[in-house]
C-alpha positions in Angstrom: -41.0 12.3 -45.0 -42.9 13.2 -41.9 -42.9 9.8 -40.8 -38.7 9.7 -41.2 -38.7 12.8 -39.3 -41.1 11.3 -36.3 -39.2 8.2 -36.1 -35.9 10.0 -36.4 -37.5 12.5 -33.7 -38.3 8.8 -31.2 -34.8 7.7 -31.7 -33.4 11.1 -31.0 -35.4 10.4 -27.4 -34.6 6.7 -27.4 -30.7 7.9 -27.9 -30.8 11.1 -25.0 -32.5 8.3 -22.4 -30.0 6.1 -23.1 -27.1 8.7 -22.5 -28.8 9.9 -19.5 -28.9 6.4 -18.2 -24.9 5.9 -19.2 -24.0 9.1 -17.9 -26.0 8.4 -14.2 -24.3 4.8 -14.4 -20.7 6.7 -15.3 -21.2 8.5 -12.2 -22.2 5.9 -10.1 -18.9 4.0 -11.0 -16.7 7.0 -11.2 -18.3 7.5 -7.2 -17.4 3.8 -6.8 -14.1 4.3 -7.7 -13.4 7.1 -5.8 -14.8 4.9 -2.2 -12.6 1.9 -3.4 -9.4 4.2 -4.0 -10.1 5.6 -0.3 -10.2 2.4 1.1 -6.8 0.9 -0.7 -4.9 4.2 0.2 -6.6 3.4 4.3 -5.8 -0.2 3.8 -2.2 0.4 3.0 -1.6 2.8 6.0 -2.5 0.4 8.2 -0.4 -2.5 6.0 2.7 0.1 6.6 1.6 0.7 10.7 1.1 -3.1 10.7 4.7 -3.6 9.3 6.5 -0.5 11.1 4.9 -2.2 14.3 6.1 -5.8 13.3 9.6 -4.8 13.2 9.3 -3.0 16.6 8.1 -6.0 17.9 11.0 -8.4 16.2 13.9 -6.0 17.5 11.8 -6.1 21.2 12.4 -10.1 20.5 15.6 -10.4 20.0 16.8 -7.6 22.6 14.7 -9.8 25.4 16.2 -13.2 23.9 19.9 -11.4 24.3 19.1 -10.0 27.7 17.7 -13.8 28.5 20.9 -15.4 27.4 22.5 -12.9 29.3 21.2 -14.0 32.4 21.3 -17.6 32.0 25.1 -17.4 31.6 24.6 -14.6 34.5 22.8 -17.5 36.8 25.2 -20.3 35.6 28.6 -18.1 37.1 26.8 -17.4 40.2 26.0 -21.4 40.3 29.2 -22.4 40.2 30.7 -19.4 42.6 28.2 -21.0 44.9 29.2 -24.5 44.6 32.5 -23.8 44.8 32.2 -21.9 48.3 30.0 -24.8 49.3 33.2 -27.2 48.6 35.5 -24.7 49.8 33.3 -24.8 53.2 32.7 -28.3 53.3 36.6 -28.5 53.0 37.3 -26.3 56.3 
C-alpha cells in the first residue's frame, strides 16, 4: 500500500511538471499568437494604404494621358494654322 501511495505520490509530481510545462508552452503560443495577429492587422493597413495609393496613382495616369492627348491634338491645330499662314504668305 505504501508503495501505491509513493508511486501514485511521483506521478502526481510527474503529472503537475508536465502541466507546468504545457501551461508555460500554452502561454508562449498564446503570446505568439497575439505578435502574429499584430502583425496581419499592420500588414493589412499598409495592403489598404498600398491599394488607396494605387488607385490615386491610376486616376493621376489617366488624367495626364487625357491632358497629353489633349495637347497633341492642341499642337496638331496650331501646325496646321501655321502651315496654312505659311501658304497663305508664300501666296502674296
Amino acid at each position: 500500500m505504501d508503495e501505491q501511495i509513493r508511486l501514485m505520490d511521483q506521478n502526481l509530481k510527474c503529472l503537475s511538471a508536465a502541466e507546468e510545462k504545457y501551461s508555460q508552452k500554452e502561454d508562449k503560443y498564446e503570446e505568439e499568437i497575439k505578435i502574429l495577429t499584430d502583425k496581419l492587422k499592420e500588414a493589412e493597413t499598409r495592403a489598404e494604404f498600398a491599394e488607396r495609393s494605387v488607385a490615386k496613382l491610376e486616376k493621376t495616369i489617366d488624367d495626364l494621358e487625357d491632358k497629353l492627348k489633349c495637347t497633341k491634338e492642341e499642337h496638331l491645330c496650331t501646325q496646321r494654322m501655321l502651315d496654312q499662314t505659311l501658304l497663305d504668305l508664300n501666296e502674296m
